[in-house]
Structures are given as C-alpha cells and as structure tokens.
TORTORMI-168947 format. One record per residue (C-alpha): residue number from 0; x, y, z. Coordinates in pm, 1 decimal. Layout:
! TORTORMI-168947
+-----+----------+----------+----------+
| num |        X |        Y |        Z |
+-----+----------+----------+----------+
| NUM |        X |        Y |        Z |
...
+-----+----------+----------+----------+
! end
This chain:
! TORTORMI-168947
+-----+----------+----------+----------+
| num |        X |        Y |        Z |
+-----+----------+----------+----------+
|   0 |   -375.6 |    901.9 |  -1321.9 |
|   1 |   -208.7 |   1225.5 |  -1261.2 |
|   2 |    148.3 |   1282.8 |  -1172.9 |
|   3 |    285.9 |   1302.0 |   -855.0 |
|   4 |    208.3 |   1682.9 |   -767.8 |
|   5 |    490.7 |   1908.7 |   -745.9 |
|   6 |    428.1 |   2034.8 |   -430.5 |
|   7 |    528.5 |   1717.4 |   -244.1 |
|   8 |    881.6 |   1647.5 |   -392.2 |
|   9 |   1085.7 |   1350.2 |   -286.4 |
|  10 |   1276.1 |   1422.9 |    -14.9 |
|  11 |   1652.0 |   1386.6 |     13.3 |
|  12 |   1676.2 |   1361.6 |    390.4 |
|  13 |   1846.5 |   1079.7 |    564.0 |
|  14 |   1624.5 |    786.1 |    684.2 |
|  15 |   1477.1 |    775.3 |   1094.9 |
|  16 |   1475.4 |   1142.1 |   1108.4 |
|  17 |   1099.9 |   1080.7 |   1281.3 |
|  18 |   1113.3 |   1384.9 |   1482.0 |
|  19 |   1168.6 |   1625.4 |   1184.6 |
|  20 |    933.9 |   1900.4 |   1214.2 |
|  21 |    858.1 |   2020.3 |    835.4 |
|  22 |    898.8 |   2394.2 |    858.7 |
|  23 |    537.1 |   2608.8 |    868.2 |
|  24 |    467.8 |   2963.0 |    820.9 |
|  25 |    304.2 |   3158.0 |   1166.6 |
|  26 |    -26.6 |   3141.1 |   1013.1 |
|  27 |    -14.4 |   2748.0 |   1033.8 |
|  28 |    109.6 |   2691.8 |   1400.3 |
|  29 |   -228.5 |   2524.9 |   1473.1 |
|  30 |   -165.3 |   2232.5 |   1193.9 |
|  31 |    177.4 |   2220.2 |   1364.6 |
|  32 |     81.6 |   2073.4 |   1645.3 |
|  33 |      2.4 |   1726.4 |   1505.2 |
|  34 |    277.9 |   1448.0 |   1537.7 |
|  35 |    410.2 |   1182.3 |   1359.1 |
|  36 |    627.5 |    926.7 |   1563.8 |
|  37 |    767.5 |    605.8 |   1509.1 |
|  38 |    770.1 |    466.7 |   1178.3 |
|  39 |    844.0 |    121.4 |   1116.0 |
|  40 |    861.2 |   -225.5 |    918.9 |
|  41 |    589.0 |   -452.3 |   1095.0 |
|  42 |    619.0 |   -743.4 |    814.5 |
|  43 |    791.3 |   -758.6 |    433.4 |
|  44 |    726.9 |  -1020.7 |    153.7 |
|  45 |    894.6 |  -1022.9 |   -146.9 |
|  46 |    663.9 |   -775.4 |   -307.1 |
|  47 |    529.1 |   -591.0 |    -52.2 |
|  48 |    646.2 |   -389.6 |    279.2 |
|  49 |    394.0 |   -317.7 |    576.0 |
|  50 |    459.4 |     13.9 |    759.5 |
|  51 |    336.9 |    165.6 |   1100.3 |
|  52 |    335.4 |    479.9 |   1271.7 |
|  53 |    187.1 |    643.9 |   1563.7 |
|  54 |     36.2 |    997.0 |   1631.3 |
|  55 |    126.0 |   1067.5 |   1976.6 |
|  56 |     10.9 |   1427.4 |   1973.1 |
|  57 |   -304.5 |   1574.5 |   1825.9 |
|  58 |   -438.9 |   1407.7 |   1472.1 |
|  59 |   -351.5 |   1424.7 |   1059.7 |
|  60 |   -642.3 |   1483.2 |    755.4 |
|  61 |   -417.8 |   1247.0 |    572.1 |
|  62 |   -142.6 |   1110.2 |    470.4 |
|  63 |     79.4 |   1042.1 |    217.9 |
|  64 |    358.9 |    794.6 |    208.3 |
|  65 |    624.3 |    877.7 |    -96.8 |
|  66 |    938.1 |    644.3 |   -188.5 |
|  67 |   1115.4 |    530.7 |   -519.4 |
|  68 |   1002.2 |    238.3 |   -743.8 |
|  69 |   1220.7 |    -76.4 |   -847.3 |
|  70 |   1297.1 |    179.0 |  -1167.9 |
|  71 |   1357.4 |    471.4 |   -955.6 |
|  72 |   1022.3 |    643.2 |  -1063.0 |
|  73 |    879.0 |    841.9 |   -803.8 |
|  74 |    528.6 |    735.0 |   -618.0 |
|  75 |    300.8 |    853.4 |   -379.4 |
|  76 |     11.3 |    648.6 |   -155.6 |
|  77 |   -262.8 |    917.5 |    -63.7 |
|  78 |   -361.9 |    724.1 |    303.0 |
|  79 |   -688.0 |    836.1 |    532.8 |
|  80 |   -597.7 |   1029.4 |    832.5 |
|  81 |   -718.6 |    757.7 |   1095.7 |
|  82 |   -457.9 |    466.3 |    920.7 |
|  83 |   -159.8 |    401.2 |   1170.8 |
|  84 |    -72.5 |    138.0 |    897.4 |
|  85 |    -37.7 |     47.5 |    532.6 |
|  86 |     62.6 |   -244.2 |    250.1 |
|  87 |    306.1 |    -94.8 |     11.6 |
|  88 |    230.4 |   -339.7 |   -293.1 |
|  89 |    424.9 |   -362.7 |   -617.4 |
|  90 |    768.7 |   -366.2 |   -489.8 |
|  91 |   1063.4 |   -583.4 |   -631.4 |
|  92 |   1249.2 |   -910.6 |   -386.1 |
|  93 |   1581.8 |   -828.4 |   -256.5 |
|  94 |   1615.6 |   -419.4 |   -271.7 |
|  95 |   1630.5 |   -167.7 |    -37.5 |
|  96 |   1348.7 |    111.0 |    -40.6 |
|  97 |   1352.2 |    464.6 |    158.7 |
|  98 |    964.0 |    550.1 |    263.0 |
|  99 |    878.9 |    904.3 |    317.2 |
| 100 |    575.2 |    934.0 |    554.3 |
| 101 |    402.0 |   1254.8 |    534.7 |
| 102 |    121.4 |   1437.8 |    806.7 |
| 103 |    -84.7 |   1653.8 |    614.1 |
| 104 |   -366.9 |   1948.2 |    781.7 |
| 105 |   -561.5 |   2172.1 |    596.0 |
| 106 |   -348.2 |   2061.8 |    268.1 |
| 107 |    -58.5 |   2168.3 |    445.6 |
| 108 |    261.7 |   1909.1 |    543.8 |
| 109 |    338.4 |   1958.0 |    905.7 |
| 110 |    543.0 |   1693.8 |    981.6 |
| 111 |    716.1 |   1456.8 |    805.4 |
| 112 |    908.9 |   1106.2 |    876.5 |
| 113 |   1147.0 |    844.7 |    685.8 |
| 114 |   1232.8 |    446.3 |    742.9 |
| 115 |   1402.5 |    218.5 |    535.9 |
| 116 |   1300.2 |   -123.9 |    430.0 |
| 117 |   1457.1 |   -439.4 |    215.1 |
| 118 |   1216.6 |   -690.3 |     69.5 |
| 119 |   1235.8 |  -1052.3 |    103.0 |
| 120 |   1400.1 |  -1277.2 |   -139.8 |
| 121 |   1190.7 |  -1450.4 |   -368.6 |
| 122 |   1322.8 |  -1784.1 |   -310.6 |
| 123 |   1177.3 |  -1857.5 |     -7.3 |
| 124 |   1005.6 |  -2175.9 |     48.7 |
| 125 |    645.8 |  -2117.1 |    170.8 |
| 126 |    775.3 |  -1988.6 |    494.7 |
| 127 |    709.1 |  -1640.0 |    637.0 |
| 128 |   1062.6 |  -1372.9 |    693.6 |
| 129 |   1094.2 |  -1387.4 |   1089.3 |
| 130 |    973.5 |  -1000.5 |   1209.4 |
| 131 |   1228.9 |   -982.6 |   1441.3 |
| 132 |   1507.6 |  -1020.6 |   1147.7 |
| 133 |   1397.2 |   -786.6 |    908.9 |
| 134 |   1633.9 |   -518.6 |    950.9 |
| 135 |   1780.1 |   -301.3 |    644.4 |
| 136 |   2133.9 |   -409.1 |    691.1 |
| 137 |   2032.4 |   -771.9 |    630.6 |
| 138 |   1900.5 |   -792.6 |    289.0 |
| 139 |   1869.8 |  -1189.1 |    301.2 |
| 140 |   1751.5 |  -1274.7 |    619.9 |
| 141 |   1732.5 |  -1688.6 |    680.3 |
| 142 |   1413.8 |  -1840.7 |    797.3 |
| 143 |   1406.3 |  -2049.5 |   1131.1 |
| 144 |   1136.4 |  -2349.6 |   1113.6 |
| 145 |    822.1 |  -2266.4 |   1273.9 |
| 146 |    827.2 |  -2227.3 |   1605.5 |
| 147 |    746.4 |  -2555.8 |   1837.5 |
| 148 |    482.4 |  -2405.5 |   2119.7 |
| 149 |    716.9 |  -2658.2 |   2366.1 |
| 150 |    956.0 |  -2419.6 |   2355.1 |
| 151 |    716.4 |  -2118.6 |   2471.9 |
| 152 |    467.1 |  -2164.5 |   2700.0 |
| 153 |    357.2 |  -1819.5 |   2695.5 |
| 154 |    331.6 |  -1809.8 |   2294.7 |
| 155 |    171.7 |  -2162.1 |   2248.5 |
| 156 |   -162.5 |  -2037.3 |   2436.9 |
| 157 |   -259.7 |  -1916.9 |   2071.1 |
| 158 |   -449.0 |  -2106.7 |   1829.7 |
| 159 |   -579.2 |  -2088.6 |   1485.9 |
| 160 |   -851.5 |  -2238.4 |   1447.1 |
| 161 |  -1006.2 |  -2425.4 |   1055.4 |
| 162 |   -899.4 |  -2196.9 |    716.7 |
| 163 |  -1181.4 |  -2207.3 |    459.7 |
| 164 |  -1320.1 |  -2008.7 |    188.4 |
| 165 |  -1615.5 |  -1827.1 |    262.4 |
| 166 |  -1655.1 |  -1724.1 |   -120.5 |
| 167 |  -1505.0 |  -1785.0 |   -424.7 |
| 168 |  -1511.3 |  -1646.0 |   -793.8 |
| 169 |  -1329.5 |  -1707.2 |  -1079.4 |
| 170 |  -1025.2 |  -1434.2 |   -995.4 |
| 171 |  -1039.8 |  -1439.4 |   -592.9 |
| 172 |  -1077.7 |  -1664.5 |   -301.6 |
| 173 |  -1220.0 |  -1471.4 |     57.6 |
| 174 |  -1121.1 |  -1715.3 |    356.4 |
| 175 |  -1201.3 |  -1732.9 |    662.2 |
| 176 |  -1072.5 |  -1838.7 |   1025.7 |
| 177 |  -1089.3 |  -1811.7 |   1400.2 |
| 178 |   -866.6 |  -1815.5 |   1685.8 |
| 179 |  -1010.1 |  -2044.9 |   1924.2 |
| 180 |   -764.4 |  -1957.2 |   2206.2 |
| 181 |   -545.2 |  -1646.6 |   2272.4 |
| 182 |   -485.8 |  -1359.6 |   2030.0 |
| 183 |   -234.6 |  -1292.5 |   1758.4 |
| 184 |    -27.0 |  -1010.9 |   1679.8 |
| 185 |    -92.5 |  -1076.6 |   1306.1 |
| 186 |    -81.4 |  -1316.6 |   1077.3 |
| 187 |    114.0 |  -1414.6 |    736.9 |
| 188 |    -77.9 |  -1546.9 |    458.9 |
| 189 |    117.9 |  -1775.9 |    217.2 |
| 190 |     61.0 |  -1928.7 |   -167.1 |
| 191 |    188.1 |  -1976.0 |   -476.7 |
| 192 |     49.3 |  -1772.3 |   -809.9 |
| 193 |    -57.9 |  -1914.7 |  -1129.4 |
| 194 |    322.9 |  -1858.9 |  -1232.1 |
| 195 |    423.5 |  -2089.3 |   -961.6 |
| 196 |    568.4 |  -1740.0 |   -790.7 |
| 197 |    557.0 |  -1734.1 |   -394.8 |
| 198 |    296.5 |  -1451.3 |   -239.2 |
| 199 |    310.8 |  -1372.7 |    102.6 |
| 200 |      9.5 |  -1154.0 |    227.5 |
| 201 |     40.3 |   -972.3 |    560.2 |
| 202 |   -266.5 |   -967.2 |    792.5 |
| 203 |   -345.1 |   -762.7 |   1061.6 |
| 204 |   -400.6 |   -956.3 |   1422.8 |
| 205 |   -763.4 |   -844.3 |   1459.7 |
| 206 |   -882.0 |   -952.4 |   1108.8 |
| 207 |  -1073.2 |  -1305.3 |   1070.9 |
| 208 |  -1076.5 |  -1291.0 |    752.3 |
| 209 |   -898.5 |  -1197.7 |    424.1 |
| 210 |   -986.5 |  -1169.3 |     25.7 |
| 211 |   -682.5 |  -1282.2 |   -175.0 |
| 212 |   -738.8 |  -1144.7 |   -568.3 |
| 213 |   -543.5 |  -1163.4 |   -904.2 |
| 214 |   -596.7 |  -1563.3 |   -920.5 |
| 215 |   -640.9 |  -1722.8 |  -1235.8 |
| 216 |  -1010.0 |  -1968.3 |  -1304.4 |
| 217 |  -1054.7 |  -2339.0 |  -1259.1 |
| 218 |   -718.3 |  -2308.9 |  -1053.2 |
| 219 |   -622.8 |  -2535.1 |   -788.2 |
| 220 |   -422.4 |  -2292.1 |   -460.3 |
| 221 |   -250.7 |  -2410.6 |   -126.0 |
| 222 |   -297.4 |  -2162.6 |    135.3 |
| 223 |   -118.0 |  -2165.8 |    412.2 |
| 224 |   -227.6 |  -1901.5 |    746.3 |
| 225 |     52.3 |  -1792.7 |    998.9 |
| 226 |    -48.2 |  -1663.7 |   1323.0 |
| 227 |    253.1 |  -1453.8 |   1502.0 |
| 228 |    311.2 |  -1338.5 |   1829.4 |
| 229 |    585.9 |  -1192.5 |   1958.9 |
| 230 |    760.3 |  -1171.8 |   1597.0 |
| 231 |    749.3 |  -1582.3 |   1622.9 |
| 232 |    539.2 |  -1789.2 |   1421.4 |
| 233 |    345.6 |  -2080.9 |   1632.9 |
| 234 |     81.6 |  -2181.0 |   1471.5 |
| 235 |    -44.9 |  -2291.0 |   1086.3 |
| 236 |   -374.8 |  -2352.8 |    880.9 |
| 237 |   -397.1 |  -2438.6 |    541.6 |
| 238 |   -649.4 |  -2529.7 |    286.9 |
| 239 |   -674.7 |  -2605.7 |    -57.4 |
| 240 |   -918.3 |  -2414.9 |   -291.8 |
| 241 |   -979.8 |  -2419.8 |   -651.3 |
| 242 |  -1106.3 |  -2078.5 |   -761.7 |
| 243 |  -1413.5 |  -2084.0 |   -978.7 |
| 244 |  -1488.2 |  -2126.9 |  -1405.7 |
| 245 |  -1437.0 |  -1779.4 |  -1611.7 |
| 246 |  -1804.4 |  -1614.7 |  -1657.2 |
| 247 |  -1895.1 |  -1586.1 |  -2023.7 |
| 248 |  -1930.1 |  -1230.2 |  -2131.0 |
| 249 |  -2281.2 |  -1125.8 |  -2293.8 |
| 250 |  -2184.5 |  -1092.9 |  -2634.5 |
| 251 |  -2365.1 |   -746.4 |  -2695.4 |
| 252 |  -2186.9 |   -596.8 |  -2412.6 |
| 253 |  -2388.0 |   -572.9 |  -2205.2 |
| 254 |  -2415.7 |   -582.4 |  -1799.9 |
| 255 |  -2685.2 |   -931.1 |  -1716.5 |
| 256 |  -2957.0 |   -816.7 |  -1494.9 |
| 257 |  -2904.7 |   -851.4 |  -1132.4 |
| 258 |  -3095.1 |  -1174.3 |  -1040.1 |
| 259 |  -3408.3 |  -1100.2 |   -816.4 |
| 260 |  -3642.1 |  -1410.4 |   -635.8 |
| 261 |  -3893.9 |  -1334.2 |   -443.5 |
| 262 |  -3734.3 |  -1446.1 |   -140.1 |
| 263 |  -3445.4 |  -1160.1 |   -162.5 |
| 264 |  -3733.3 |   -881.5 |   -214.9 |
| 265 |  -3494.1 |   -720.4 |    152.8 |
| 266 |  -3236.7 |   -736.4 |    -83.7 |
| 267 |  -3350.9 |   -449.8 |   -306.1 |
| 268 |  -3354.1 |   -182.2 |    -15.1 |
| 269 |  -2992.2 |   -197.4 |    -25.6 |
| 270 |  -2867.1 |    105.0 |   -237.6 |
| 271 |  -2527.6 |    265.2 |   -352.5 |
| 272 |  -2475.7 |    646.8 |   -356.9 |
| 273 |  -2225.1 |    786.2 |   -545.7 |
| 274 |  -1905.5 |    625.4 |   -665.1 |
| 275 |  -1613.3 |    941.7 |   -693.8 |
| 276 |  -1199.0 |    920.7 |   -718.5 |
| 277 |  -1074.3 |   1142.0 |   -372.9 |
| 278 |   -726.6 |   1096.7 |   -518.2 |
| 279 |   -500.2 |    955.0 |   -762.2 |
| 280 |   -101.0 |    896.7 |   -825.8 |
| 281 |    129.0 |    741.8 |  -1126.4 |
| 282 |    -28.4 |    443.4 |  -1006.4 |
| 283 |   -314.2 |    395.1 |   -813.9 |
| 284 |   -629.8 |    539.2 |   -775.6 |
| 285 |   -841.6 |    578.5 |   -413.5 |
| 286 |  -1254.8 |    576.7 |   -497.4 |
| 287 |  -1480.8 |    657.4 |   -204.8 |
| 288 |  -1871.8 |    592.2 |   -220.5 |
| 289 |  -2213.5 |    610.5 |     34.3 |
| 290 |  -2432.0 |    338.3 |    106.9 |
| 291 |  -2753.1 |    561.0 |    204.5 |
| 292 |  -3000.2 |    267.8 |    204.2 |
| 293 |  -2945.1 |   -101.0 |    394.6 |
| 294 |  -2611.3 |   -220.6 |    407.0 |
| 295 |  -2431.7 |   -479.6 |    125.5 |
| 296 |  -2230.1 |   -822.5 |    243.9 |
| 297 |  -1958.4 |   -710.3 |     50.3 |
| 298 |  -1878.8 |   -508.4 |   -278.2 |
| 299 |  -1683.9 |   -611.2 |   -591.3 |
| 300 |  -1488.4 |   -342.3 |   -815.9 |
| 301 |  -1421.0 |   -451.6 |  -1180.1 |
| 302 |  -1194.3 |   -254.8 |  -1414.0 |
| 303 |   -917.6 |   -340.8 |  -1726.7 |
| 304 |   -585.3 |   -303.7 |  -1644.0 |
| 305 |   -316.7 |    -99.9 |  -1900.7 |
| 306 |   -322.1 |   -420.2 |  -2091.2 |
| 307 |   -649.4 |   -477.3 |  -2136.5 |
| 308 |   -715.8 |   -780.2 |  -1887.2 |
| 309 |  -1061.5 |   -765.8 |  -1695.3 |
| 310 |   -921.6 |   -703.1 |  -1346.0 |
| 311 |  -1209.5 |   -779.5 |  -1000.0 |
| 312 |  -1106.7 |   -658.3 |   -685.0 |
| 313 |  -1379.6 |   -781.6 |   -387.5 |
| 314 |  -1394.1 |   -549.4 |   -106.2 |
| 315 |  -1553.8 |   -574.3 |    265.3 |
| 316 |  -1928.5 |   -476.7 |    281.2 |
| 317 |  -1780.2 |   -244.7 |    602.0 |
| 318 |  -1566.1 |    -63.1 |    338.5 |
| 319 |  -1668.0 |    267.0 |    175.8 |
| 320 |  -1303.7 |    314.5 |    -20.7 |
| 321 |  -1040.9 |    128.2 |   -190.0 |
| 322 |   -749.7 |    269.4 |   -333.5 |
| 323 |   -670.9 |     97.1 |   -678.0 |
| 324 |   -307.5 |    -27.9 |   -679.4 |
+-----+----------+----------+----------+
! end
C-alpha cells in the first residue's frame, strides 16, 4: 500500500466548518462549483462510524475522507464520486475521531468539510447506541430498551419480516430479510465474534440483505436485525447460524477446478474482465473489475492478511469494486 500522498495533508481546521471553500487557482473556477454540505454521524458501533453528506450543487469525481487512527497515524478512504455515505471500519470503542471529507474534480480538492464522531463503548449488551444520542460531547451514551410500537403509532407501522441465511461458508454468513409492512430508515445488525467481542454492523434502509465476514468455521452466531425509524428502534429479527467446516487446501497448491454439470452449461457464458487496484492507502486497497459476458450471483475476493491468515471477503454480484479494509 502506498502512503498517504503528500498532497492531501491532514488538515488542522476546526470541526463543522462544512461551508469551507478550499482555495482554487482562476484556471479551476469550473471544479469550484461543486459542493459539499452537511456532513454527519448517521450510526456508530464500537468499531466503526457511518458518515453522510450531501452535494447540493453540481457533482464530485471522488472523494476522499482523511482522519487520525486509534495511534494517531494518519489515513485516507479513496470513496466513488456518486457515495453520499460510508463505513469507517477499524476504529477503537470510546474515542473521539475528527473526519476530514474531501470533494475532489479533475484531481483537484475544491471543497472540503470536517465532523466529529465518538465510538460506542464496547460494553454494550447486544443493543444498538440510540441515533438520536450520539453526539461528540457524550462519549458514553446509555441505551433505552427497544422501543414498544404502543407507544408510537406512527413508528410501529414497520415490520421486519423472517432473518435467514441465504449462504454460508466457512468465514461468512449472507442473510437475508424483508419488511413486510412500512419502510425503515436503516437497520443495525448485532453479534458476538469468535472472541465473544460485540459487533454492531450498520445497514442502510433500502438493503434486504447483508454479508457479515471475518467469522471463524463450524461456529455457532446469534444475529440479531434492528430496523430504525426515526432514530428509534421498533422492531427485531434474529437467527442463529453456524458458519460452515474449513475447506482443505490442495496440497500442491493448487486452485481445484471450477465444478461444471451439464445442467450449468449457462453458467459458463458468465465471464470476468480485468481485475485492477484504482487506489490504495496505509491501509486499504479499492480493486475495480468488468463483467463483459452474463452476469455472476455474487463474487468472492480471497487474499492473506499481514499475518498470514487466508482472509474471504464475499461481495454482491451488482458490485464491480470493493475497497480492501
């Protein structure tokens, strides 16, 4: 991975300054005229911060979003121009972060915004932080029991409908769900690691579905699905899935031959262009590839970590990038 280029320093300006224009020489005035507005906590977990923004006026090539680590080492999270949102993952419970949001056209930063967030505590017990309480100057907010649909009539006309796992390997689960009646404004997904540690997975409203990685084999995991409206949380599902056996390696090395019957002959028309890196940081990598033949149900990225671990990340068929965290 490369280092953080040197052209987009940390900034040292003070938080909420979203209507800070970054300064642009006459021959950029047309870049200029994108905005960057409003950026925001939507959800934290005790590992992980979800941001928004909006571009009220004209549009960004990308982004990037810059902030401090737990050990005060710089990072930066390359982001596609048409996000409004983003996961920061990899962050430490209980501390305060500063997130830099840059606009970028024609390589150029032409506007530039801040926020500040503090994680959750680590201690919590299965429950999702309340939205509405997750304000920087409360670094410990309490959590309030979910929310009895009694006591709202307009939140209780949302419902989730059965959680279950549409697929399953040895180092991820993918569930699914519905929502039977009225919409969400997102959703909080909720289990506890191999370590015993408390995850908390934010979920956009729209999504149906959601592929949890990084579990350990022949492992028994409670899930429990939020749905939220309103900042409120008013309705559960849960399920319990045990992921599947480790896959013994071919002892030569070498890849096993993709399977073919003569009943998945379609299958073969399905074909993968090129897989290329369209950025990288201190830590994380974004790969982009085509699909120029058929379409896939879904893709699956395998790679070692620093240490050495065999590492599978499963990815939406729709998807043609992931960025490596």
């Amino acid at each position: 991975a490369a280092a953080v280029p040197e052209e987009l320093p940390l900034p040292s300006e003070e938080p909420h300054d979203e209507q800070r224009q970054t300064k642009a020489p006459p021959s950029a005035t047309t870049p200029a005229r994108a905005v960057l507005k409003e950026l925001r906590v939507s959800s934290v977990t005790p590992d992980s911060v979800q941001l928004q923004w909006s571009v009220p006026e004209g549009s960004f090539d990308s982004f990037t979003l810059q902030y401090r680590d737990a050990q005060g080492q710089p990072q930066a999270l390359p982001i596609d121009g048409g996000s409004r949102s983003v996961t920061v993952p990899g962050l430490s419970p209980s501390r305060r972060y500063r997130f830099h949001l840059y606009g970028l056209r024609g390589g150029k930063r032409v506007y530039h915004t801040s926020t500040e967030a503090v994680t959750a505590a680590a201690n919590f017990d299965e429950q999702p932080m309340p939205l509405e309480k997750l304000q920087p100057q409360d670094p410990q907010p309490k959590d309030p029991p979910v929310e009895s649909p009694s006591t709202d009539n307009h939140l209780a006309k949302a419902v989730l409908g059965e959680l279950r796992a549409s697929s399953v390997t040895p180092s991820s689960v993918q569930l699914q769900w519905s929502v039977p009646k009225g919409p969400f404004d997102s959703f909080m997904l909720q289990y506890r690691d191999a370590q015993g540690q408390p995850q908390a997975l934010p979920i956009d409203g729209r999504s149906r579905s959601v592929t949890v990685p990084g579990l350990s084999p022949s492992r028994r995991y409670r899930f429990h699905l939020y749905g939220l409206r309103g900042g409120k949380r008013i309705d559960r599902a849960s399920a319990d899935i045990v992921t599947e056996e480790p896959q013994l390696e071919d002892p030569k090395g070498k890849d096993p031959p993709v399977e073919a019957t003569p009943s998945a002959a379609p299958l073969a028309q399905a074909e993968l262009g090129e897989l290329k890196v369209s950025s990288v940081t201190p830590s994380s990598v974004q790969l982009q590839w085509s699909v120029p033949e058929g379409s896939f149900d879904s893709f699956l990225l395998q790679y070692r970590d620093a240490q050495g671990q065999p590492q599978a990340l499963p990815i939406d068929g729709g998807s043609r990038s992931v960025t490596v965290p």
